[in-house]
C-alpha positions in Angstrom: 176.8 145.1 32.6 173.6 146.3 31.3 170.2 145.3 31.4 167.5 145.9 28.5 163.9 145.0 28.6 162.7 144.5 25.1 159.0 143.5 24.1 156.6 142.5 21.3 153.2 142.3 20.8 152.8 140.2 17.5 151.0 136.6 17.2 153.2 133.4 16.8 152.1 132.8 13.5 150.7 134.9 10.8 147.2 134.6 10.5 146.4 133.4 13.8 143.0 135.0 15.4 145.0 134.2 19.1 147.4 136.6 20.2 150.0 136.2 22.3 151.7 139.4 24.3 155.3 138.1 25.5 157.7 140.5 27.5 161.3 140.1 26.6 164.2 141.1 28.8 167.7 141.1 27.6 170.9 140.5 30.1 173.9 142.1 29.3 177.2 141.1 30.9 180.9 141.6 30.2 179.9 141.0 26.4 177.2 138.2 27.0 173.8 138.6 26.9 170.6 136.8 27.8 167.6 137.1 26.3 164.6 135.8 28.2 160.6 135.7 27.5 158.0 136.3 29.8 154.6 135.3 29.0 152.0 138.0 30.2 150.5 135.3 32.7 154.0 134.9 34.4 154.1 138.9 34.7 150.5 138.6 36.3 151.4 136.1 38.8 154.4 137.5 39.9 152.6 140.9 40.3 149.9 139.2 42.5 152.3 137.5 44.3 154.3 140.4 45.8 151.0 142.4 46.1 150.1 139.6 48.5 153.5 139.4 50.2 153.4 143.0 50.6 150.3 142.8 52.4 151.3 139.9 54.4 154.1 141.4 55.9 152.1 145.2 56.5 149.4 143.2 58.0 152.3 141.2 60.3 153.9 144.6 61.1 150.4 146.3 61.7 149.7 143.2 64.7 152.8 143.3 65.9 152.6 147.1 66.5 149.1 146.5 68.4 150.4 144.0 70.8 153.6 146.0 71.7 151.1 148.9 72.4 149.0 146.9 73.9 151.9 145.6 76.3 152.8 149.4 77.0 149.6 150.1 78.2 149.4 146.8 80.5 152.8 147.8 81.7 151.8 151.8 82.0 148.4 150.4 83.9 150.9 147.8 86.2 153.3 150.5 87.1 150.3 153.2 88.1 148.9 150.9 90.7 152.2 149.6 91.7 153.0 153.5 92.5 149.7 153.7 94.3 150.3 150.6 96.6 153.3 151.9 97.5 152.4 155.2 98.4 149.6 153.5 100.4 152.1 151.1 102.1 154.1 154.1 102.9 151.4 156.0 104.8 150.5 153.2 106.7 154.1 152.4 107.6 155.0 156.2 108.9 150.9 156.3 110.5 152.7 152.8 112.2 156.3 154.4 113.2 154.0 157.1 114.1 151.8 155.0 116.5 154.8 153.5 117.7 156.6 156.6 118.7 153.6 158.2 120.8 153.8 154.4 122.5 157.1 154.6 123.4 156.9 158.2 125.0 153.9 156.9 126.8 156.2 153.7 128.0 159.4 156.0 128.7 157.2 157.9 130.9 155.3 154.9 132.4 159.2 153.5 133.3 160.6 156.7 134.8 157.8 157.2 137.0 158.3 153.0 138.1 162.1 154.3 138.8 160.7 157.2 140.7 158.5 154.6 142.6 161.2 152.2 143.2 163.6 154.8 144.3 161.4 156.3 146.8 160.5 153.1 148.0 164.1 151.9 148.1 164.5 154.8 150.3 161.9 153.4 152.8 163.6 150.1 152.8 167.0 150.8 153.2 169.9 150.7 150.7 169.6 149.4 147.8 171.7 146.0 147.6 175.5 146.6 146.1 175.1 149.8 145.9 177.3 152.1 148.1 175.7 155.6 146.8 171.6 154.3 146.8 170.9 157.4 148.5 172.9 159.2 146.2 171.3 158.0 143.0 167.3 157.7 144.1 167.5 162.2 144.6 168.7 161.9 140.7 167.2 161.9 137.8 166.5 158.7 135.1 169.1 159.8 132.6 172.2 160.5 135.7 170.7 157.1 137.6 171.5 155.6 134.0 174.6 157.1 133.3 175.6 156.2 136.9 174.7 152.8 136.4 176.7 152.5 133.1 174.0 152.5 131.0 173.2 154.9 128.2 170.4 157.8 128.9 166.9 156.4 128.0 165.8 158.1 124.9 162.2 158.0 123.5 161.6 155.6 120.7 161.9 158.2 117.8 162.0 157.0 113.8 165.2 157.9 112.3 165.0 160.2 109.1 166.5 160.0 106.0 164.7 162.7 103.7 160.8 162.2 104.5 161.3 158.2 105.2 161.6 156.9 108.7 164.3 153.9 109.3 161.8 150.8 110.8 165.3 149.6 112.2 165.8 152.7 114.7 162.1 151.8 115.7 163.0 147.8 116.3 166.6 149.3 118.2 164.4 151.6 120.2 161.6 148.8 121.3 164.3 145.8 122.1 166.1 148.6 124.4 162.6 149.5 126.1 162.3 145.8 126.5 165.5 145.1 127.6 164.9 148.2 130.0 162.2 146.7 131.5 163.6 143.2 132.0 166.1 145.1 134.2 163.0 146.9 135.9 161.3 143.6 137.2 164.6 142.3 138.5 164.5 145.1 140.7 161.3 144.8 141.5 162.4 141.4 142.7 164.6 142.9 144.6 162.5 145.5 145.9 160.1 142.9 147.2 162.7 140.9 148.6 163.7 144.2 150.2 160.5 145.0 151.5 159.2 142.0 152.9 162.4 142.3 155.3 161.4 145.8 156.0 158.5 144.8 156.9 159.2 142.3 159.2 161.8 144.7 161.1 158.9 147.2 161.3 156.8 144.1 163.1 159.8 143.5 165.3 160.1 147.3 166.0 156.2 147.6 166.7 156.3 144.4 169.1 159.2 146.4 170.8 158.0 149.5 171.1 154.7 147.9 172.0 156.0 145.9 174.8 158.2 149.3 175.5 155.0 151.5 176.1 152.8 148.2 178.0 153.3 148.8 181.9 155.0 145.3 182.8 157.7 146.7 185.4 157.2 147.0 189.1 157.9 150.9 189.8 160.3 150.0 192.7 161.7 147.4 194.9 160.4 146.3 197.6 157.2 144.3 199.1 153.2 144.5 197.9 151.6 145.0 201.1 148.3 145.8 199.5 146.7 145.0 196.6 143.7 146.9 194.3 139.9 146.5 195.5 138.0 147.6 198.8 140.4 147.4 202.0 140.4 149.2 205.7 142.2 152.2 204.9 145.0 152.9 207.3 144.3 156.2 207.9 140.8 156.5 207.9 140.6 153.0 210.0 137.3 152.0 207.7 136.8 150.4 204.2 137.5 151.9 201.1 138.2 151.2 197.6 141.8 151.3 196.8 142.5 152.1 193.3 145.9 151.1 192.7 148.8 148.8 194.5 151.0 150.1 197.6 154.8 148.7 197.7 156.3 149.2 201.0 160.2 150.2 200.6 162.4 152.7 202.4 162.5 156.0 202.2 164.4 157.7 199.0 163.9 154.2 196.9 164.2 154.8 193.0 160.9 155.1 191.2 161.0 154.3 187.9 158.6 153.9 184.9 156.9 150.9 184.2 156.3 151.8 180.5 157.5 153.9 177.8 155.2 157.6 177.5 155.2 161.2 177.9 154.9 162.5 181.6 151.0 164.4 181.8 151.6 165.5 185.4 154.5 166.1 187.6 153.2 167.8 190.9 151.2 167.6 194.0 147.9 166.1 193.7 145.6 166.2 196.8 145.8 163.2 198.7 148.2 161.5 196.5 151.0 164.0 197.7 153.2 164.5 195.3 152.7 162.5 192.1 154.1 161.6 188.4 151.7 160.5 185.6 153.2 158.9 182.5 150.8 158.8 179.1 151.8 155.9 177.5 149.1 156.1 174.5 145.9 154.5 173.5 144.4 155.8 176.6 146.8 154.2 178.9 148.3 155.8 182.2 150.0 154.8 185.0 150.6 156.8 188.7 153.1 156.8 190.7 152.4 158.6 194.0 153.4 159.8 197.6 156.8 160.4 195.9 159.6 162.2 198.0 161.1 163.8 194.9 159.7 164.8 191.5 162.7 164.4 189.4 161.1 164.5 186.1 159.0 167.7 184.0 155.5 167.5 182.6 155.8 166.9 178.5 159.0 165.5 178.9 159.8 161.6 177.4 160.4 159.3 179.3 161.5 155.2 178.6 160.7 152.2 180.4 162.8 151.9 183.3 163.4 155.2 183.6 164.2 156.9 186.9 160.8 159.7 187.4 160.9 159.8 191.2 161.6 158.7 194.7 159.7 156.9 197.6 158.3 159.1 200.3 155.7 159.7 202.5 153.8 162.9 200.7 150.1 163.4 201.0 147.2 161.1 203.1 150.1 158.2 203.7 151.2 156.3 207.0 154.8 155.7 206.0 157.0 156.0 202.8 155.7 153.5 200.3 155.1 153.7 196.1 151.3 154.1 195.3 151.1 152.9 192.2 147.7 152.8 189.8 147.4 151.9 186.3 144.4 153.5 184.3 142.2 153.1 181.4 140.2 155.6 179.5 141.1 157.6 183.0 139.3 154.8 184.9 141.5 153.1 187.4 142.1 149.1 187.2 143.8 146.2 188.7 147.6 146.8 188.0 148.4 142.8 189.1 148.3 141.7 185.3 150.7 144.4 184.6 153.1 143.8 187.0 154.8 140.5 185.5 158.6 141.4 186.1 160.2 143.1 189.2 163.6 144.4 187.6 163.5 147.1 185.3 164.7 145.9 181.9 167.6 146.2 179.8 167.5 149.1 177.3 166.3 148.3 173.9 168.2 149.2 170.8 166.6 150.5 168.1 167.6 149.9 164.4 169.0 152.3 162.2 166.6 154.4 160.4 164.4 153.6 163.2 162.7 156.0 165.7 163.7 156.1 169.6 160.4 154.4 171.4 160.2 157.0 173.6 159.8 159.3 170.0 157.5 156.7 168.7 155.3 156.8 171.9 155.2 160.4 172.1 154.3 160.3 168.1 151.4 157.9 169.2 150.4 160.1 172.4 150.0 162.8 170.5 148.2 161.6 167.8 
């Protein structure tokens, strides 16, 4: 196959003054040819036209190249401030986990001291309900009460690490158990309160005990009031005088006893009064027992109410054996009738466990 252009440039007719320039091309194949004739006109237009289509399509490829580059930088520009918002939202969040680790230590240490409150309370109250070893437990420490309890060792609320990022989860695990520890705190405070309002009213039980314990209320022996307090004709002087206390007339040897709880102040001969016991029984109350036969208790030494101190005799300024008896105030004597509201001594009083004996209590209050 071949292909020959072939030209002329000669007028169509001899002697024309127009001439006409026609380019001639010349197809060869397998032994055929084709001759064709392009006027100069054709030639232009063609040439124009892929001028222009070249242009066209440098022009489209020229746009097409701006927008992608534009696109690139609009992408570039997105990703820079994407990479800026999340390194800001990563600050905050570890300046957060931060935050919320320094809150938790504080709150860890908020709840063990509550446990060290409640224990120490608990060991005021008594034992702790269902618990066998309460005593046990409130001497240890958070983490062994814990691990006593079945419960894993309180840990502060710490971010878990993976490289330089902190897990949020460990921080949501760490608050829901601090919650969940607390919960459990207020139901023992619950119980605690329950606990201590029942202390409480055993300690008012105890105090109205050890108060009636230490109130003279007792006579101090058996036998008959044959004279009361005030002015009366004394029977060994034979004229009137003021008689600070109450005489019982009984036999010789009778049992005195306390009328109230207290610490004996004096256990010896006193004048007149013979030989003479006087029981401290706080606040400034005191009660004498005198013209006793027999001393048979030491001065300091506790005694409860209804407690044997001495015997009837006839020691001192005294016309027979009889119990002078005076109760005093501030060390002034007064009129022992409105403390003399039972004859027989009374029964002993229990105390509670955990509680002190009254005669202790008393002597507590005496001394303070």
């Amino acid at each position: 196959m071949g292909l020959k252009f072939m030209g002329s440039c000669r007028p169509w007719e001899l002697g024309s003054q127009h001439k006409n320039y026609n380019l001639k091309m010349r197809l060869e194949m397998g032994g055929k040819s084709l001759a064709l004739s392009l006027p100069p006109i054709l030639i232009v237009l063609l040439l124009a036209c892929g001028f222009l289509s070249y242009q066209l399509a440098n022009s489209e490829a020229l746009s097409l190249q701006a927008r992608q580059a534009r696109k690139i930088a609009e992408l570039q520009r997105k990703n820079v401030q994407l990479q800026a918002l999340m390194a800001h939202k990563e600050q905050e969040r570890n300046q957060m986990v931060s935050l919320a680790e320094a809150r938790s230590k504080e709150l860890w240490g908020e709840l063990e001291q509550r446990d060290k409150e409640i224990s120490r309370l608990w060991r005021i109250v008594g034992e702790k309900p269902g618990s066998n070893n309460a005593s046990r437990l409130a001497s240890d420490s958070p983490k062994k009460q814990a691990f006593h309890r079945g419960q894993k060792p309180r840990q502060p609320l710490l971010g878990s690490r993976h490289g330089s990022r902190r897990n949020a989860l460990a921080v949501k695990v760490g608050y829901s158990q601090l919650i969940n520890s607390f919960q459990e705190n207020e139901k023992e405070m619950e119980s605690l309160s329950e606990a201590a309002q029942a202390y409480r009213q055993r300690k008012i039980d105890a105090y109205k005990r050890e108060l009636a314990s230490r109130t003279p209320s007792i006579w101090p022996c058996k036998g008959e009031l044959s004279s009361g307090f005030g002015n009366r004709i004394h029977p060994v002087y034979g004229y009137g005088r003021f008689h600070g206390g109450c005489d019982f007339t009984t036999p010789h040897g009778t049992p005195i006893r306390a009328t109230a709880a207290g610490v004996v102040c004096h256990s010896d001969w006193l004048g007149g009064y013979g030989k003479v016991v006087e029981v401290d029984h706080g606040n400034g109350l005191k009660t004498l027992y005198a013209h006793c036969s027999e001393l048979l208790v030491e001065k300091g030494q506790k005694v409860g109410k209804g407690e044997l101190i001495a015997k009837v005799g006839t020691t001192g300024l005294s016309s027979g054996p009889h119990c002078h008896y005076e109760v005093r105030q501030a060390d002034k004597q007064i009129d022992p009738k409105p403390y003399l509201t039972q004859k027989d001594a009374p029964k002993p009083i229990a105390n509670l466990p955990g509680e002190a004996s009254v005669s202790e209590s008393t002597s507590a209050n005496i001394r303070g």
